[in-house]
N, C-alpha and C positions, 0 to 999 in steps of 0.2 A: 504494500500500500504506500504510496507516495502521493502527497497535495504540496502545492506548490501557491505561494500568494505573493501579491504583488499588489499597487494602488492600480492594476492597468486590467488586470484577470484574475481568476481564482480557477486552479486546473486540478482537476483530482481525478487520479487512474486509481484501480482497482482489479488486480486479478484475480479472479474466481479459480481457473486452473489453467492450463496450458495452452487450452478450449476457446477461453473466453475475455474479456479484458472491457470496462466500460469505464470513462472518461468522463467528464462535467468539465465545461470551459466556460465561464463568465466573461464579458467584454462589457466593464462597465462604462467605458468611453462610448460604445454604440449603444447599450442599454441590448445587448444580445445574448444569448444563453444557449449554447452549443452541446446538447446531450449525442454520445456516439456509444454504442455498444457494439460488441463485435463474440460472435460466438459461434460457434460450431453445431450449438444443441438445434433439434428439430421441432416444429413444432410451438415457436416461442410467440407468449402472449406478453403485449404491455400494456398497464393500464394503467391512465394519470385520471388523477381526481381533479376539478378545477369546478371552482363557484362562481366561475359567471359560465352562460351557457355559451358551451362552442356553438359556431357557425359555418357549414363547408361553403370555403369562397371557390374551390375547383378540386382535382385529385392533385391532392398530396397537400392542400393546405386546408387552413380554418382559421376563423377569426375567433377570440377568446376573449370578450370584453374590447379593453383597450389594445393589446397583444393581436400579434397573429403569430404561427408556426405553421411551420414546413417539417413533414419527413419525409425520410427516402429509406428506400429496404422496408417498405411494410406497407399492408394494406388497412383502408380504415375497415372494422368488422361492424361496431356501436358505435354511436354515442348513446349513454343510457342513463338519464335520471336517477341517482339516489333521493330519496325522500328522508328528510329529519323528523323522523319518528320519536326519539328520546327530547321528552318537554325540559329537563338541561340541556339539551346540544340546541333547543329551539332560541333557545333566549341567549344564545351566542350567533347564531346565525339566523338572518334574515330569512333566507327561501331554501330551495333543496340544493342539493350539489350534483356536478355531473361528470362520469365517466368515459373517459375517452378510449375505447378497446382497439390496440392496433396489434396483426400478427405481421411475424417477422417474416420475410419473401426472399431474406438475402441473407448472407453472413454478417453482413455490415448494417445498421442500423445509427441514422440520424436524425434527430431533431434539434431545429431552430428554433428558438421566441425571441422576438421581438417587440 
């Protein structure tokens, strides 16, 4: 495991096994967020939670509130509504939250936010 900081990005690699290897790259000069996974395994599901509702602006992006993201190496499978059901988690958050399901198509997997 090695992270790496700086005033300019925040980089942090992480290897699972020999397989696999996923990275996090911050660019706070462009306000951009560079996720990259890379894996051998088959079959791989990701899933981000985000509380404003995505929006598909075309294949391969969405708009998320004020953000938008881009991936490559995946397809989108959902977007799917979580509902805050628990009356504590109600009175921290406003509305429901939602999930983004993408399956991986490639070895290499990325996402950008913006």
């Amino acid at each position: 495991f090695s992270t790496t900081f700086s005033s300019e990005s925040l980089i942090s690699v992480f290897s699972v096994n020999d397989t696999s290897s996923f990275s996090l790259n911050e660019k706070k000069s462009s306000n951009t967020i560079v996720l990259e996974d890379h894996t051998n395994a088959q079959d791989v599901i990701l899933n981000f939670i985000t509380y404003e509702k995505p929006v598909i602006l075309s294949d391969g992006k969405l708009s998320i509130g004020e953000a938008s993201a881009s991936f490559e190496g995946a397809d989108l499978l959902a977007i799917e509504t979580l509902p805050i059901t628990d009356a504590r988690l109600k009175t921290a958050w406003d509305h429901d939250l939602y999930r983004i399901r993408l399956k991986g198509n490639d070895a290499g997997f990325r996402l950008t936010i913006q």
